[in-house]
Each structure stands twice: as C-alpha cells, then as structure tokens.
N, C-alpha and C positions, 0 to 999 in steps of 0.2 A: 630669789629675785631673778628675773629674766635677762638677759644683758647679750646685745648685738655687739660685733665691732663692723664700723663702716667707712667706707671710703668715700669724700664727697669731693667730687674732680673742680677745679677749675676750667674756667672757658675763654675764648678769646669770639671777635667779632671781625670777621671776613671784608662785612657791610655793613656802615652803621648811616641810616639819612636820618633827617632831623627834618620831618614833615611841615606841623603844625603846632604852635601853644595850645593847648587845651584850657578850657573855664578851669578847670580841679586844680591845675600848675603843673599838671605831666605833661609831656609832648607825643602827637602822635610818632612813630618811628616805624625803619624800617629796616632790621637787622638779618645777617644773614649769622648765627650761632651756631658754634663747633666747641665740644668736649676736646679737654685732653686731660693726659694723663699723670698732671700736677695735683694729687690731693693733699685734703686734709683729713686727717684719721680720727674717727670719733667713736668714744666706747657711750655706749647708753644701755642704761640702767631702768627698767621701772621697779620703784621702789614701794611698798606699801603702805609708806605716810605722804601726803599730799603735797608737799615742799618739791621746788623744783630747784635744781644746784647744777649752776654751768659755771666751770673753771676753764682756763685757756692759758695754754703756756706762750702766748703772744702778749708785750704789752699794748701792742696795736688793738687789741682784740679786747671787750669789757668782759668781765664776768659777770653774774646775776642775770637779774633784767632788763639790761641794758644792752644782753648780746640778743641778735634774732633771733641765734638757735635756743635763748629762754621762751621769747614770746611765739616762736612754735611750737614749743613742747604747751604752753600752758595754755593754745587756741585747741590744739587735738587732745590734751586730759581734760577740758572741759566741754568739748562737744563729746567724749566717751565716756561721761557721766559715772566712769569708773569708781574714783575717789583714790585715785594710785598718784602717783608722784613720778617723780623721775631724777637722776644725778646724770649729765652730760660733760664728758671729759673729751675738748677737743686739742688734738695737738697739730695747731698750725705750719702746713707747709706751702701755703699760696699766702703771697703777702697780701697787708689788710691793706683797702684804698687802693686799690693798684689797677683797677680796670677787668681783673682778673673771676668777678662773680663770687670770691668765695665765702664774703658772708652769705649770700643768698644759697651756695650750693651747699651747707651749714645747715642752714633753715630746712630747705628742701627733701635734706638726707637724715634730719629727724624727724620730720612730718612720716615720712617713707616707711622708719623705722620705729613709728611706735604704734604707726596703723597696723605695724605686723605681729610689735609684742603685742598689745592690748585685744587684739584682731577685729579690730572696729567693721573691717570690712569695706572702708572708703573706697570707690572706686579712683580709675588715676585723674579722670578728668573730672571730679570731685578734690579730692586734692591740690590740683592745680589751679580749682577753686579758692582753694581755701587758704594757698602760696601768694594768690596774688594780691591779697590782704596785705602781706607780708609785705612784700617789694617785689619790684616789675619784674628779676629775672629771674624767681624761685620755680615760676611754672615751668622752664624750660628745662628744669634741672632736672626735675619730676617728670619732664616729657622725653628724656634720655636717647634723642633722637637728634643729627645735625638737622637745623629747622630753620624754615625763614619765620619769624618774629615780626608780627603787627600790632597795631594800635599800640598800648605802654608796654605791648611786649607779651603782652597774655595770648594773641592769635597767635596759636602757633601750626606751621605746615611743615609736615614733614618733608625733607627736601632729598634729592636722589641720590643715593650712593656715591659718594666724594672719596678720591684716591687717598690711602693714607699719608701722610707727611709728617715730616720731623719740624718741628718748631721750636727754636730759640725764641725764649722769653729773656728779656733783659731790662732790667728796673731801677735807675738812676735813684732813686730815693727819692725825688722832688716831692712835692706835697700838691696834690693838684686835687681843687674843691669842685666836686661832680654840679654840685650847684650853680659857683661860679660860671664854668663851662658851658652848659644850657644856658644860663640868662646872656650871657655873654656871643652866640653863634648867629651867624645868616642861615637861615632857615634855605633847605633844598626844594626849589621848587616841584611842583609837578612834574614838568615838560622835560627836567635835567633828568630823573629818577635813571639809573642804568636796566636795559632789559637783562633779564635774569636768563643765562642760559636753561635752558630743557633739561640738559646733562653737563655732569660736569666729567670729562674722561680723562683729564691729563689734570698734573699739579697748576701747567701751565693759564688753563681755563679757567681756575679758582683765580687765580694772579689777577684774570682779567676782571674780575668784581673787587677788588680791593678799592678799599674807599671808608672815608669816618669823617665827617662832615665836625668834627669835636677837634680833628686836628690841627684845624687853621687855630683854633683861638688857644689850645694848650702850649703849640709851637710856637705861638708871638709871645707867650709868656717865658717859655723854657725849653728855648733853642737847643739843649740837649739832646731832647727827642727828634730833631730832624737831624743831627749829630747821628746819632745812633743808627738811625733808617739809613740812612748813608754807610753806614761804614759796616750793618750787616749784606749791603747789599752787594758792595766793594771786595766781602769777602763771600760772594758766593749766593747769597740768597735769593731765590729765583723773584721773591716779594719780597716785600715788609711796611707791616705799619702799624699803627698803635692799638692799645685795645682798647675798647670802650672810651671812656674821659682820660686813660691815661693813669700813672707817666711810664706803664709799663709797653714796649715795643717787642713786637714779633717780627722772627724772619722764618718766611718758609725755604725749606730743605729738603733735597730728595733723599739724601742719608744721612745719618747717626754722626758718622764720623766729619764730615764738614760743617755740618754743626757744632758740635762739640769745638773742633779746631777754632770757629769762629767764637762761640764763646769763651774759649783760652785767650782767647788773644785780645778782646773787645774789652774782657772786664780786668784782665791783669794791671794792675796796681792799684783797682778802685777797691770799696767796700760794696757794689753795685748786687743788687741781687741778680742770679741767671740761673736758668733751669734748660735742659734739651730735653723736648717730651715730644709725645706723640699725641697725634689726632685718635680720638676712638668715639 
C-alpha cells in the first residue's frame, strides 16, 4: 500500500469584501489569502479495496462522509477509475469553524496527494477545478501561492512577494455560523473597494489592506473579538483583525518573541486557543 504523510497549512485573510449575492447563494468576494504555518497532519493510504475511511482526532471534525477530506478522496478515486480506496488519518491542529480554512486545506491536501499516489496526472488548474466542487477556499490551497481571490473565491491571482510575518492567532471559542454572517452583512460597495498596492515591501503596507467586511456583524454579536483586536494591538501588533467569519483573530508581528509574549499574556487564565506562526 502506498501511504504519504502531509501537511495541510491553515490560512488567514489580509482582505475580505463582500461584493454581491449571487442567484446560487454564494457571494461574489474579494479576498487577499496568505498561508501559514498552522497545519493539520494527514497520513493517506491507497488501499486496494474501494472503501474509503477518514478518522479525526478532533471532535469538531466528523469522520466518514461527512468530513470533505471523504468527499475528495471519493471525487478523485472515482474520476481515476482505479477501483483503489483509500484510509485518511488526520490529526487536527487548526481549529474547526474558526475562520481558519482548514477543512478545505484537508480537502485540498488530499486531492494533491492521491493525484500523486494513484498518478492520475491531474494538472494543478484541473484540480482546482475539481476543489471548487468542494468549497470556495480548497482551490487556493491547491494554488500554494499568497493570492488575491475572486468571484466565490475560485479566480485566483498570484499576488507579489509579501514580507514574512509572525502572526498570533487567537480563538475565544465562540461559535460563529459562516452562514449567519453572510446573510446578515452590508454588502461593500464598488466605489468603497480599497486599491490594492503594486507591491507590498514592508509588514507595514500589508497593515494598510486590512479589512473583512464579516467584522461588523460577528463584533455586534461577540464583542470579544474587538476585545481581542484591541488588546493584540495594545501589545504590539502592528495590525489585527479577524479571519474569515471569525471568531478566530490575528495580530501581525515583526518577531517571534513579541508575539509569543503577547500571546502569554492575552490568553493566560482562558481555555482560549493561540498559535504564533508564520506567513509562508
């Protein structure tokens, strides 16, 4: 039996607009996505009987077919006409629901890795085809590039060379319904949209894009997160703001070591989840 081990990173969002409703119920968007270095580790197997088996040591997280990284494995062993199977053992370290991508970079990172055991020969903008089946941010995962993100998130542009940065992630536990959130927002007009720098050469110049049009309506729910952005900022943070729908919050940092301090100090006496990572 064949069997990868793989890493499927978490991501945060720089820039998130909230375009237009679309007839399907997705929104057009207008995201600015960056990798980091929070994964989840996944051992995958093709096996030679046609059963497919995803276990997860998250109870956030379903097993079977209920998790995406099932219904990728079972869209790629049935466009490879193989007749193989596959067992998918992920051990979660990016919390579920958190804003954070990582069901999708789940999906994405065994799409990736069974084009390679079974060697189907997918290309990657074939895949990213076949990701976006899946959910809006799996093509991105697959496009392993920091990228500005259009329409539900499938255009994706490579975007230029961004300084590395230290990011605290910090995640109050709230329960915030992505659903909710959308039906619930003022849509960004045209005229407001920010121009996007050319280049980005300093931490400081990322700073100047931050923005997530999902914030107003998760912060009148759960004053936490403007709680948070506040007080990573208070210690240090050159930005901060949420990811995606939330309820997890970033602060950008030039070094390791005041991140870290801020995260000692922010999450002491909670149960809060926090991570110090890096952009890649």
């Amino acid at each position: 039996m064949a069997t990868l081990v793989l890493s499927a990173p978490a991501k945060i969002n720089y820039l998130l607009d909230v375009i237009a409703k679309r007839p399907d119920g997705y929104h057009d968007l207008r995201m600015i996505m960056q990798r980091v270095n929070l994964c989840d580790q996944i051992l995958l197997t093709v096996t030679d009987t046609p059963d497919i088996i995803v276990t997860c040591n998250s109870p956030g997280a379903p097993n079977g077919p209920k998790n995406i990284a099932w219904k990728a494995a079972k869209v790629l062993l049935d466009l490879s006409q193989s007749g193989k199977g596959a067992t998918i053992e992920i051990t979660k370290n990016i919390p579920t629901a958190a804003g954070l991508g990582g069901g999708s970079s789940d999906a994405a990172t065994v799409l990736m890795g069974l084009n390679e055991l079974l060697e189907t020969g997918f290309s990657e903008q074939k895949l990213m085809e076949i990701g976006c089946t899946l959910g809006a941010d799996v093509p991105f995962f697959i496009f392993k590039k920091t990228a500005l993100a259009e329409g539900i998130g499938e255009k994706l542009t490579q975007l230029p060379e961004m300084p590395k940065c230290w990011i605290l992630l910090i995640n109050p536990g709230v329960h915030v319904s992505t659903a909710w959130a959308y039906r619930s927002l003022q849509l960004t007009s045209t005229s407001e949209l920010n121009k996007l720098p050319e280049f980005f050469e300093s931490i400081e110049q990322i700073v100047t894009v931050l923005s997530n049009d999902l914030e107003s309506v998760t912060i009148s729910a759960f004053p936490i997160i403007a709680e948070i952005k506040s007080r990573l900022i208070n210690m240090g943070a050159v930005g901060s703001m949420m990811s995606g729908s939330g309820p997890t919050v970033f602060g950008i940092f030039k070094d390791f070591a005041s991140a870290e301090t801020a995260r000692q100090q922010i999450t002491s006496g909670t149960n809060w989840f926090s991570a110090t990572v890096e952009t890649i």
